[in-house]
N, C-alpha and C positions, 0 to 999 in steps of 0.2 A: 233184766239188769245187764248180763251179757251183753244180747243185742245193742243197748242204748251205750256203752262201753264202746263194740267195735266200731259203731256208727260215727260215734265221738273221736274213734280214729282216725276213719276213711274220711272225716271232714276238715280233720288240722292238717292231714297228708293232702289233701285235696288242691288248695289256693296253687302249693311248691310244684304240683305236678304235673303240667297242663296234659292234657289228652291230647289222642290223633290230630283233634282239628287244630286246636292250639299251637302244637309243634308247625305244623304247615302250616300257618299264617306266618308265625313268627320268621319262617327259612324265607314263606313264596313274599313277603312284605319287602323285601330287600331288590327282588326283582321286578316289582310293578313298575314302575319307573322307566325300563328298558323297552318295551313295546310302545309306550308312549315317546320314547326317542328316536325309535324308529321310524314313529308314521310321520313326526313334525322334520325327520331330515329326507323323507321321502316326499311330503307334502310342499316344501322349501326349498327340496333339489332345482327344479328346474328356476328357480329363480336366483342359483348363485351359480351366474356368470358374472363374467367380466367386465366390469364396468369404465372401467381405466387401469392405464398401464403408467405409475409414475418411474422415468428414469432418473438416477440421481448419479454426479460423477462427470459426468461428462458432457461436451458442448451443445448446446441447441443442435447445429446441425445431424451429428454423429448420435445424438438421442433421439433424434426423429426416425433416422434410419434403424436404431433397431426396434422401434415401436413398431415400424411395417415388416419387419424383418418377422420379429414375434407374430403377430396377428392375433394375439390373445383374444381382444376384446370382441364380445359376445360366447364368446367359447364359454362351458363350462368350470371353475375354479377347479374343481378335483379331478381336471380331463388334460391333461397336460403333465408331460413327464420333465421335473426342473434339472436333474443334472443331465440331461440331453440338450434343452434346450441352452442351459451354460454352455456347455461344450460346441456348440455349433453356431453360437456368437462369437467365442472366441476364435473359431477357426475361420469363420466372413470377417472379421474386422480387427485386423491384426496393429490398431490405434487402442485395442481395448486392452490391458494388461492382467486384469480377472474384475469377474463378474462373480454375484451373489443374487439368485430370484427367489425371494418372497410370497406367498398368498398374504394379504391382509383381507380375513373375512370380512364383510358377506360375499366384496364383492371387486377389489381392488389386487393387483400384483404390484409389488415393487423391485427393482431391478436397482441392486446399489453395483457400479461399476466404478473401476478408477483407469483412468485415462494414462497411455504413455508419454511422458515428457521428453521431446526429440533434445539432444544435448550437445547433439555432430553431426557433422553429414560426413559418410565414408564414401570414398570416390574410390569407383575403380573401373577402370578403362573411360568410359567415353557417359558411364551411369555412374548416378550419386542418388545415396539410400539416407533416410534419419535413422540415428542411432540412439535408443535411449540409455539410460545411466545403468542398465545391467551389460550393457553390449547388442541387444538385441535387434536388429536390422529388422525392418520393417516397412517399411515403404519409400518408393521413390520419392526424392528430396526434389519441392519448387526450385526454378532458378532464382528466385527472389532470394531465398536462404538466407541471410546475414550468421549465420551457426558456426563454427569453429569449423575449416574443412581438413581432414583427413586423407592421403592419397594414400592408395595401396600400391605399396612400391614389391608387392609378389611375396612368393615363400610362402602362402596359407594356401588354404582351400578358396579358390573362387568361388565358390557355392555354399561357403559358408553362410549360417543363418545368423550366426554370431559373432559379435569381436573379444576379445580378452576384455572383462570392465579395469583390471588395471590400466590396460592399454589406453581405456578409453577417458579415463579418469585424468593421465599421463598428458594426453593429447591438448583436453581441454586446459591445463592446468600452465601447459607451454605457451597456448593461446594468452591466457593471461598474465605471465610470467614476465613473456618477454617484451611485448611495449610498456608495461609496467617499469621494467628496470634496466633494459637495453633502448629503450626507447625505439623500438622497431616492431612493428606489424609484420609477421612472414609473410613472404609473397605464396609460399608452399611449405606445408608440412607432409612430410612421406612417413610411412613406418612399414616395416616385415619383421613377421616373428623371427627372422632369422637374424637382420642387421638394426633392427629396432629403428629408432626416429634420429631424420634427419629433415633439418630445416634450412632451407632455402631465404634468403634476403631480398627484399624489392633490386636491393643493390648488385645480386647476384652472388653472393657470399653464399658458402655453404658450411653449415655445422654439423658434424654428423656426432651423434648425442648419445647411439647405442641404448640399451633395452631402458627399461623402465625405473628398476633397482637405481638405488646410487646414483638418479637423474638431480637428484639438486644438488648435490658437490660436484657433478662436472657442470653445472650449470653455473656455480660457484668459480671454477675452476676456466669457464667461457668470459668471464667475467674478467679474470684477472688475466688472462691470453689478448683477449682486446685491449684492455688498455693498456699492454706494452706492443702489442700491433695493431692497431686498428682498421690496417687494409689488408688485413690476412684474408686470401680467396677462400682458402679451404682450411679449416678447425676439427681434426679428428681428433674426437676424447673416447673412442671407443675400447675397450679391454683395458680399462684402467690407466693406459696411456694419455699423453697426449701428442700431437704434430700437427707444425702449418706445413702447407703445402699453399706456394705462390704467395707474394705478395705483392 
């Protein structure tokens, strides 16, 4: 009776308490799954390459250039380092203003770029460069140009990489300001961070207009200076003054 008691025990304790083998199924069940992942990415490796390289952002031509530039395709997906490859687009093709490279498995990269928009061409000495809307100079500017131009009348670093984007902002802003409301296209605009912008007249008038600050009350103030002299040679509004000089 005993016996048939303890038995009756070891058997309702039994179902709650798997043994040896039981524990190790239950742990190694969680793992099976992993060896089989690894022979189908091993088995499937050499099959993910490169198949295409989509560029997006930027112009047919400048997209085809850095598809050869990359040479992704055929190459392995996981055999290629991307913030190197960003970083060395950026440094060949200085039209590019940042790049993003993607893997889309199995077998595709993508390359989202956004292109710099030129907004000026800055002239200095005898070479004219595009500017885009941060200030960033960039490459030599076509003669064709039709873009708001810029002279560097001195006081900065020639070898600057950059303009002030106030500056730049300023510049373009005069561009359209003044045929707008003086009815006059400038024949030249100059600026230095030292004497700031002065514009030149097809006519040969000169305004000199001083920094960037406080440009549209003297421009306000240009305004009502011509049309009590309208052949005034020279228009200095700079240091909050103002004087003609010649008429």
């Amino acid at each position: 009776m005993a016996d048939r008691a303890r038995l009756g025990r070891v058997r309702r304790r039994g179902p709650g308490r798997p043994g040896p083998v039981g524990r190790a199924w239950r742990l190694g069940r969680w793992f099976l799954p992993i060896p089989v992942v690894v022979v189908a990415v091993v088995a499937l490796y050499p099959r993910w390459v490169v198949a295409a390289v989509e560029v997006d952002g930027l112009n047919p031509a400048l997209a085809s250039q850095v598809r050869s530039a990359l040479s992704l395709e055929g190459r392995p997906m996981l055999d290629f380092d991307r913030p190197y490859l960003e970083t060395a687009l950026l440094a060949r093709f200085p039209d590019i203003k940042s790049v993003r490279i993607t893997r889309v498995l199995p077998n595709r990269v993508r390359v989202e770029a956004e292109e710099r928009k030129p907004v000026l061409v800055w002239q200095r000495g005898t070479q004219s460069f595009l500017v885009d809307e941060d200030g960033f100079i960039y490459r030599p500017a076509p003669a064709s140009s039709t873009l708001p131009r810029l002279v560097d009348a001195g006081g900065g670093d020639p070898a600057a990489a950059r303009l002030d984007p106030a500056a730049v902002r300023t510049a373009v802003w005069l561009w359209q300001v003044l045929p707008a409301e003086f009815g006059v296209t400038p024949a030249r605009v100059e600026y230095s961070a030292v004497t700031g912008f002065v514009v030149t007249t097809p006519a040969g008038q000169v305004w000199r207009l001083g920094q960037g600050e406080g440009l549209e009350e003297r421009v306000a103030v240009l305004r009502e200076v011509l049309a009590r002299e309208p052949g005034a040679r020279v228009v200095d509004l700079r240091g909050g003054r103002f004087g003609i000089l010649g008429r």
